[in-house]
C-alpha positions in Angstrom: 27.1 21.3 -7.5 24.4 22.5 -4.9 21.3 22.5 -6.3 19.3 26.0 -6.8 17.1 27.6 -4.2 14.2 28.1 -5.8 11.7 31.2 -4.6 8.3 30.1 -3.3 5.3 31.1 -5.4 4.3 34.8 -5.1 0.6 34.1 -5.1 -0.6 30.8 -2.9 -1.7 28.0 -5.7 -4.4 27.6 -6.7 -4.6 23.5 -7.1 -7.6 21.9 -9.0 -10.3 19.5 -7.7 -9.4 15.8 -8.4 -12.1 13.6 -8.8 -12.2 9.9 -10.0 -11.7 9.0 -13.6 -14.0 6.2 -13.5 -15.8 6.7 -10.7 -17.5 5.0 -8.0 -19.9 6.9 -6.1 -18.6 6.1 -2.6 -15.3 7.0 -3.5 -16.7 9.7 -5.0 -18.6 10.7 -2.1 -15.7 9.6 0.1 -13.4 12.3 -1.9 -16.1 14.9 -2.0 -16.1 14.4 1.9 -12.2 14.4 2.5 -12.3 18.3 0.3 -15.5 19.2 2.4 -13.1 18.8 5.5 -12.3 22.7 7.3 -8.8 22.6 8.3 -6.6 25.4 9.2 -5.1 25.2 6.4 -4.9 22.2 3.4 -1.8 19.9 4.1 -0.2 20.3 1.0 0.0 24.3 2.1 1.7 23.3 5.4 4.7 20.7 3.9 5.1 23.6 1.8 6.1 25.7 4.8 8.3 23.4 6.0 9.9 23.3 2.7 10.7 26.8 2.4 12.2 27.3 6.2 15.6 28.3 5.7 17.7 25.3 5.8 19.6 27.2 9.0 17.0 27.9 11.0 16.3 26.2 14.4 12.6 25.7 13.7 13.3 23.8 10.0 12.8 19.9 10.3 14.1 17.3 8.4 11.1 17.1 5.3 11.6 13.5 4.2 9.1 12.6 0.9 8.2 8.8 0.0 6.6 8.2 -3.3 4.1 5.2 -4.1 4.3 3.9 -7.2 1.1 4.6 -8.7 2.2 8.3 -8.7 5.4 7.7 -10.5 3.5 6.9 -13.6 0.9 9.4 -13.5 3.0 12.7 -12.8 3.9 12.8 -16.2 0.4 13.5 -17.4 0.1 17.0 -15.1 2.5 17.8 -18.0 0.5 17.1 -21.0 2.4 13.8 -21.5 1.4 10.4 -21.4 1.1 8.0 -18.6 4.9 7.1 -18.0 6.8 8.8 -20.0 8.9 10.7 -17.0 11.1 8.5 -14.4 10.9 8.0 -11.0 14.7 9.3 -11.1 13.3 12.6 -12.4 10.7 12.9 -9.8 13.1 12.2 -6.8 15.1 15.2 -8.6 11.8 17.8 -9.1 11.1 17.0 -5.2 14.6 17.5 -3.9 14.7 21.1 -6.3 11.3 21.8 -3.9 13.7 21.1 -1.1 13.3 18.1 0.5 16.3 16.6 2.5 15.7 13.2 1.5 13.4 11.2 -0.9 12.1 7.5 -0.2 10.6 5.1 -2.3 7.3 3.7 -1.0 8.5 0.5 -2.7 10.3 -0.8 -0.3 7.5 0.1 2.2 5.3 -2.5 0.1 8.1 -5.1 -0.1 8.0 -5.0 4.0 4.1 -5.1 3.8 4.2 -8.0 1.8 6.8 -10.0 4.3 4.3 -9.4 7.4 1.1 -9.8 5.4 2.7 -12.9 3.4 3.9 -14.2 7.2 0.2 -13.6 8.2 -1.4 -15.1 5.8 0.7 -18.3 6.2 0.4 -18.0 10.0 -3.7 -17.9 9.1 -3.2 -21.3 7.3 -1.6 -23.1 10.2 -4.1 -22.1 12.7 -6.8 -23.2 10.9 -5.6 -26.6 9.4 -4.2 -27.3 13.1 -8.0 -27.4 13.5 -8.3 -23.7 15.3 -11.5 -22.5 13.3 -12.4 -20.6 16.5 -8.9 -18.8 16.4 -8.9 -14.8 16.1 -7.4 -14.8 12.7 -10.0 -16.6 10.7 -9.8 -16.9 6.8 -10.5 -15.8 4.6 -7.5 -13.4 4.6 -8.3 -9.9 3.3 -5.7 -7.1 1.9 -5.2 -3.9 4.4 -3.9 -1.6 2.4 -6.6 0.6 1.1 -8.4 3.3 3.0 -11.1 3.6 1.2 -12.0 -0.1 2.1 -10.9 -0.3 5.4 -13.3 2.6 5.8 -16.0 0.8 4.3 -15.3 -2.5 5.8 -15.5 -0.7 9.5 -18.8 1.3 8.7 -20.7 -1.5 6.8 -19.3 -5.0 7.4 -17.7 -4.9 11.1 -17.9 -8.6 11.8 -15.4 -8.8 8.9 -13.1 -7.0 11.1 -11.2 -10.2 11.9 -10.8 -11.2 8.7 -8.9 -8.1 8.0 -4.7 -8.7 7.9 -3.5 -6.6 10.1 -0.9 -5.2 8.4 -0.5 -1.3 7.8 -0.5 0.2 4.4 2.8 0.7 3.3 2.2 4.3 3.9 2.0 4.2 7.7 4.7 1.3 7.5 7.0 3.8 5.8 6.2 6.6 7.9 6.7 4.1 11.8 10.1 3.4 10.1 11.3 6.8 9.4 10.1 8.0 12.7 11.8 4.9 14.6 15.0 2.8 12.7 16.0 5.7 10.6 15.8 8.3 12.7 17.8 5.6 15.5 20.3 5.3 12.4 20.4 8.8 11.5 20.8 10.5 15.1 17.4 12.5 14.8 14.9 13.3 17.5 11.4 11.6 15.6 9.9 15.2 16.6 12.1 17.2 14.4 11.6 15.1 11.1 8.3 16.0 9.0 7.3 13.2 7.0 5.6 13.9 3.9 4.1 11.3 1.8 3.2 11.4 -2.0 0.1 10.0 -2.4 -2.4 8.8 -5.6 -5.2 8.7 -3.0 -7.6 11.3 -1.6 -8.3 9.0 1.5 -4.4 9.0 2.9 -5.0 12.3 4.9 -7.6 10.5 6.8 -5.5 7.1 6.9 -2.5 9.6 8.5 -4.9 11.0 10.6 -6.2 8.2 12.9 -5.6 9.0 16.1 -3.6 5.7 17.0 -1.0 6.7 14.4 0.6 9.9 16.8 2.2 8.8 19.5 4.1 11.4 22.8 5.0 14.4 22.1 2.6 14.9 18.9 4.7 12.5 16.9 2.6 11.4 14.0 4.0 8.4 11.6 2.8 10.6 8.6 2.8 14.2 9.1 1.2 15.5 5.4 -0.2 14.1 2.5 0.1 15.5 -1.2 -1.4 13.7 -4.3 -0.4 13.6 -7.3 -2.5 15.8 -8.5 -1.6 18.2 -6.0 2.1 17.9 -6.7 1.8 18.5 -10.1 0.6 22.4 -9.8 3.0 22.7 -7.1 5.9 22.1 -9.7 4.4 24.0 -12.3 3.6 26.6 -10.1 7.9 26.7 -8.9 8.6 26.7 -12.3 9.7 22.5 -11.8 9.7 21.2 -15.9 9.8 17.9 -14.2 10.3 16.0 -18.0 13.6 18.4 -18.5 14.9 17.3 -15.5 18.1 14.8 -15.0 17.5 11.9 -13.2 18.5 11.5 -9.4 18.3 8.1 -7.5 16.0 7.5 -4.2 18.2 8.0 -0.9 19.0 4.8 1.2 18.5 3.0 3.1 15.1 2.9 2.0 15.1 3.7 -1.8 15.0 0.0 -3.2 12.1 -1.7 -4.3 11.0 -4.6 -6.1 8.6 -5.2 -9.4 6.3 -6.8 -6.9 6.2 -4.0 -4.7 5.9 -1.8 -8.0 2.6 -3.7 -8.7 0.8 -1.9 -5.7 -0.2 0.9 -8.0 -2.8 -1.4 -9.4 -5.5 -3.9 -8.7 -4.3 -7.3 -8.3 -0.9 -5.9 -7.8 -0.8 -6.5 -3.6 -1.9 -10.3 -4.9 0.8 -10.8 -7.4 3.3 -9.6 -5.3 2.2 -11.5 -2.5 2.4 -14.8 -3.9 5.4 -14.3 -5.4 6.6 -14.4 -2.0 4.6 -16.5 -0.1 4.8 -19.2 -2.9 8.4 -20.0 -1.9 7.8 -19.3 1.7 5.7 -22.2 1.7 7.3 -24.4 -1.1 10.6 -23.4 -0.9 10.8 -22.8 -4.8 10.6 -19.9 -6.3 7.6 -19.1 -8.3 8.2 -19.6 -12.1 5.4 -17.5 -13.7 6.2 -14.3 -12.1 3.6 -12.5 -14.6 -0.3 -13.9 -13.2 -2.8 -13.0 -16.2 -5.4 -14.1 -14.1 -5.6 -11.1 -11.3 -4.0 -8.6 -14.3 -6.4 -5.8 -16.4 -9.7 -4.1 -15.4 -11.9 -6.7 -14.5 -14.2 -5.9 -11.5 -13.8 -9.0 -9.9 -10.9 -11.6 -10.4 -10.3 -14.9 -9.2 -7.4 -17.7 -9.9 -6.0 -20.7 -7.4 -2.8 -21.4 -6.8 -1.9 -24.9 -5.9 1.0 -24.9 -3.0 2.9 -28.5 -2.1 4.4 -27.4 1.1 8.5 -28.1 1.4 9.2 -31.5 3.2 9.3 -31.8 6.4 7.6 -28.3 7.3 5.3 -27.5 9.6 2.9 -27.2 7.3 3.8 -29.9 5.6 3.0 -31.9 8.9 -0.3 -30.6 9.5 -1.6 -31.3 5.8 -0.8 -34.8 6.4 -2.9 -35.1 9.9 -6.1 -36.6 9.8 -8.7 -34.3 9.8 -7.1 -31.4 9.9 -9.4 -29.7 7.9 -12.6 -28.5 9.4 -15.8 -30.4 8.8 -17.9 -29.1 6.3 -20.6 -28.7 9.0 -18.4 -26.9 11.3 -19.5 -24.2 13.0 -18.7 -20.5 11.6 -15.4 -18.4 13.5 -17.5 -15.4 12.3 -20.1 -14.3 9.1 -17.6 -16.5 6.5 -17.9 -20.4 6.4 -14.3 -21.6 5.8 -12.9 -25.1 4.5 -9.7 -25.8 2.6 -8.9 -27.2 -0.2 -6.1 -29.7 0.2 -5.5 -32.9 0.4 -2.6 -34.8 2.3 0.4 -33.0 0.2 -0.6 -29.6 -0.8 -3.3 -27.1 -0.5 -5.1 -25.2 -3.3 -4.6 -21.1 -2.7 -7.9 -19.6 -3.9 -7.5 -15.7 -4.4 -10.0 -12.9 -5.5 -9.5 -9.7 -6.3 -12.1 -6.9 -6.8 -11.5 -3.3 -7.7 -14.4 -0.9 -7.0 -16.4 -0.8 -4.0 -19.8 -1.8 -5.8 -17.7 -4.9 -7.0 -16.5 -5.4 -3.5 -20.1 -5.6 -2.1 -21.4 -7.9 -4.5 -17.8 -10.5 -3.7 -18.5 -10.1 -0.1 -22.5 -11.3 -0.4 -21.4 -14.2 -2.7 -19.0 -15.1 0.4 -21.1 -14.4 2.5 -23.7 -16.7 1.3 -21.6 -19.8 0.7 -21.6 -19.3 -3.3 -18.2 -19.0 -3.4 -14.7 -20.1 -1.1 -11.4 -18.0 -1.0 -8.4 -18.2 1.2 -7.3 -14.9 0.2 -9.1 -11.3 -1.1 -7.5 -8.4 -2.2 -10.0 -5.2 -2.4 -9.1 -1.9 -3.5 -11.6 0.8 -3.3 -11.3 2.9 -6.9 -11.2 1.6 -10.0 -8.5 -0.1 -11.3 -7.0 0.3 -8.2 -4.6 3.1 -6.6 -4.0 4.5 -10.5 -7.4 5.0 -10.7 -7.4 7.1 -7.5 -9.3 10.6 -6.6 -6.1 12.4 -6.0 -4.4 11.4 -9.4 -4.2 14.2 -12.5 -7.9 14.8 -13.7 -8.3 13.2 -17.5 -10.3 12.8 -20.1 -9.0 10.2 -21.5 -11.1 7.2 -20.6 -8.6 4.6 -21.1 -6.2 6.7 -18.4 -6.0 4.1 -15.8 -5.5 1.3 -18.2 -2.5 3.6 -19.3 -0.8 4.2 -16.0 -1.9 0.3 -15.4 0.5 -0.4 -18.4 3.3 1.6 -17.0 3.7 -0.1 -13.9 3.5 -3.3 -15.6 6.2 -2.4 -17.6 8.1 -1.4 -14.5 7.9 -4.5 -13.3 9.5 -6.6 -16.2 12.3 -4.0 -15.9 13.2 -4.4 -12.2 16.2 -6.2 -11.1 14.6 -7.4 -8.1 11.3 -8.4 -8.5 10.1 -10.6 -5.3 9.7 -8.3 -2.4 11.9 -11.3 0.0 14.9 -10.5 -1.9 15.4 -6.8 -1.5 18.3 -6.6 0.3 17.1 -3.6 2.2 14.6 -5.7 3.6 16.7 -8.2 4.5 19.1 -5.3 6.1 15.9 -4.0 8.3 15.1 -7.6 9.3 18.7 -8.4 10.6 19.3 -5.0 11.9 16.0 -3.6 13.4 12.9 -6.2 13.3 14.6 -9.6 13.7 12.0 -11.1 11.5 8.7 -10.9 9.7 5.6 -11.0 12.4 8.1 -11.2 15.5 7.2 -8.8 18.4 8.8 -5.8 17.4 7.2 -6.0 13.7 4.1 -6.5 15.1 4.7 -3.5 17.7 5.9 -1.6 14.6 3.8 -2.4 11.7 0.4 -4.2 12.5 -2.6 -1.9 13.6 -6.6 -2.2 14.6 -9.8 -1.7 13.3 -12.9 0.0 15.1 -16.2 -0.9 14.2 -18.3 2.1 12.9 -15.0 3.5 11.5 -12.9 6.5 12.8 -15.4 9.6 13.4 -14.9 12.6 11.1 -12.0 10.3 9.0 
C-alpha cells in the first residue's frame, strides 16, 4: 500500500534551542557558536525542501537519511516518553512518511569505522615494536570520531595531530559510500542524491562542512545535517505520532549493524567495540567477555588493559619475540608522547583510556603528556557521556537523561544478533565487492582523512 503524502507545514517550524544536558562549557560554547552561524537558510529547512519536491519532478534528488545510534534512543523523549521506548523500526517508518527514498543505518557505518581504525591501530603496533618510533603513526592511538575533539585537538594540541587515527567518523564514512559504491550499485549520478544525516550532535554541520569533504561538481559526502532534536519538531509539526507508528526495517545494502557498532552512542562505546574486533584480529579468538565494565557508565575518565597473545606464527607474533623490539626507555620522543610497550616475548598488554568531556580530556592528555601515565589506545568524546549526551539531542530536565539513553543502547547491544562489527555480513559484502580489504588503497582513498593545525576557519 503506498504510503500517504503528507502536506508540508503551513507555517515554517519553529524548532527549539538544544543545549547540553550536562554541560561542558566548550561544547557549550562550541554549540552556541554552531547556532550563531548566518546561513541562508538552517539545514534542516533545506532537506526539508528536497523532501517535499514532487517525487516526478526533474529537479527532485534521491534524499537518502542515515541514523546514528545515539538518536534512536532519544527520539522517543521529543514525545514525552522515556529514553527508548520507540524502535529504530518506527523511526525508519516516521522518516520514510517525511518522504525519504531510502533510510540507512549509521551502524553499519561504525562497523566499517571500526575495521579501518581496528586495522590501524594494529598497523600502529607493528611499526613501533619493529622498532620504528620515528614512524608517522606514533602511539598512542587516539579515536576520530568526534568533532567536537577533533576540533579541539587541532586548535589546542596540534602536535597531537599524528597521534590522531585517521579514520573518518562514521558519518562521513557513510556519506563517501553512498556518494561512490551505492550510487555505482544503484545507477545514480553522486550529484543527484542528497544525503541527509540524523545526527545527536550540534558539531556534524561543521564536520559535513570541511572543505576536503566536497569533491567536482559540488559533490559533498554529507549534504544536511538534522539532530535529534530538530527531527523531533519536524514530526510533530507533520503530524508524525512516531510511537503509533508500525515498524519498517532499514534499506540494504547498508541497514545492518552490529551491538558493537550500536555502542557508538556512548562513551566507551568506539573502545568496546573496537576490541571486540581487534582482539581476534590479533589472537585469532574471539573475545569472550563481550560486556567490558571497565570503560562502561559516566565516569570522566576510564582506563582498563587488555592482555593480547598474538596467534602463532603472525607477524606480530614474530616481532614480539625479537630482541629488543621494544624501544628503550630512554628513547627519544616521535612527538609530545613518550611511548614503550608493555610486552614481553609472547603477548603485549593493551592499555586503553577513555574520557568523556573536554575538561576530562585536558586533564588525561597532561597526565600523558607528562609521563604519569602510558596508553596504547584513547578514546575521547567531547560531551558528556558521550554522543547521548550531545547538544543536538531533545532538551531535559531530567538529570539522569543521558544515563537513560546510555541504558538503552546497552540494552540494544545484548539484543543484537551480530554483535562484533567483523562479522556483519554487509561489511564483509563491501570488502569483497568494493574496498578489497580494511586499510588497502582504495579504503584509505575512501575513508581516512587529515587534520589542519589551528582547525578549519569559521567550522
Amino acid at each position: 500500500m503506498p504510503r500517504p503524502v503528507l502536506a508540508a507545514p503551513a507555517r515554517p517550524l519553529s524548532l527549539t534551542t538544544v543545549s547540553l544536558v550536562r554541560g561542558d562549557l566548550a561544547c557549550r560554547t562550541a554549540e552556541a557558536a554552531a547556532e550563531a552561524k548566518t546561513a541562508p537558510e538552517p539545514h534542516y529547512q533545506q532537506a526539508l525542501r528536497e523532501l517535499d519536491t514532487p517525487r516526478d519532478s526533474p529537479n527532485r534528488k534521491v534524499v537518502i537519511a542515515s541514523v546514528a545510534p545515539a538518536v534512536r534512543v532519544a527520539i522517543a523523549e521529543s514525545f514525552g516518553l522515556a529514553p527508548g521506548t520507540t524502535t529504530p523500526q518506527q523511526l525508519v517508518e516516521a522518516l520514510k512518511l517525511l518522504g525519504f527514498d531510502h533510510v540507512y543505518d549509521t551502524l553499519f557505518a561504525a562497523d566499517l569505522t571500526i575495521m579501518e581504525e581496528g586495522t590501524e591501530l594494529i598497523h600502529r603496533l607493528k611499526e613501533q615494536l619493529a622498532a620504528h618510533p620515528g614512524h608517522l603513526e606514533p602511539l598512542p592511538m587516539f579515536t576520530s570520531c568526534c568533532p567536537g575533539w577533533v576540533g579541539m585537538m587541532e586548535k589546542s594540541y596540534p602536535d597531537l595531530i599524528p597521534y590522531v587515527s585517521s579514520c573518518k567518523s562514521p558519518q562521513m564514512m557513510m556519506g563517501t559510500i553512498v556518494k561512490s559504491y551505492l550510487a555505482e550499485k544503484k545507477g545514480l549520478d553522486p550529484k543527484d542524491i542528497s544525503m541527509v544525516s540524523i545526527m545527536p550532535c550540534v558539531r556534524k554541520q561543521g564536520e559535513a562542512d570541511r572543505p576536503w569533504f566536497t569533491h567536482a561538481e559540488g559533490v559533498r559526502d554529507v549534504d544536511h545535517v538534522i539532530t535529534t532534536a530538530e527531527l523531533g519538531n519536524i514530526l510533530k509539526e507533520r503530524k508524525i505520532n512516531l510511537p503509533e507508528l508500525p515498524g519498517a526495517e532499514f534499506d540494504n545494502p547498508l541497514g545492518e549493524g552490529s551491538g558493537g557498532g550500536v555502542l557508538f552512542g556512548t562513551t566507551g562505546g568506539v573502545m568496546e567495540a573496537a576490541l571486540r574486533t581487534a582482539y581476534e584480529l590479533v589472537t585469532g579468538n574471539k573475545m569472550e567477555r563481550l560486556s567490558l565494565s571497565e570503560v562502561r557508565g559516566m565516569d570522566g575518565i576510564k582506563e582498563a588493559a587488555i592482555t593480547l597473545t598474538p596467534a602463532e606464527g603472525s607477524e606480530l607474533a614474530e616481532l614480539l619475540k625479537r630482541p629488543g623490539s621494544e624501544a628503550p626507555a630512554d628513547a627519544p620522543k616521535a612527538g609530545p608522547i613518550a611511548w614503550k610497550a608493555d610486552a614481553d616475548g609472547n603477548s603485549i598488554k593493551l592499555r586503553i583510556a577513555v574520557a568523556n568531556g573536554l575538561g576530562n580530556a585536558k586533564k588525561l592528555i597532561t597526565k600523558i603528556q607528562n609521563g604519569e601515565a602510558s596508553y596504547d589506545f584513547i578514546e575521547i568524546m567531547a560531551c558528556p557521556a558521550g554522543c547521548v549526551g550531545g547538544g543536538g539531542q531533545p532538551r531535559s530536565t531530567d538529570k539522569q537523561a543521558p544515563a537513560k539513553r546510555q541504558a538503552a543502547l546497552y540494552n540494544l547491544d545484548e539484543k543484537s544478533t551480530i554483535r562484533r562489527s567483523h562479522e556483519n555480513p554487509a561489511i564483509q559484502q563491501l570488502y569483497g565487492e568494493y574496498l578489497d580489504a580494511p586499510n588497502s588503497h582504495k579504503a584509505h582513498d575512501l575513508l581516512h582523512t587529515h587534520y589542519v593545525p589551528g582547525g578549519v576557519e569559521n567550522e
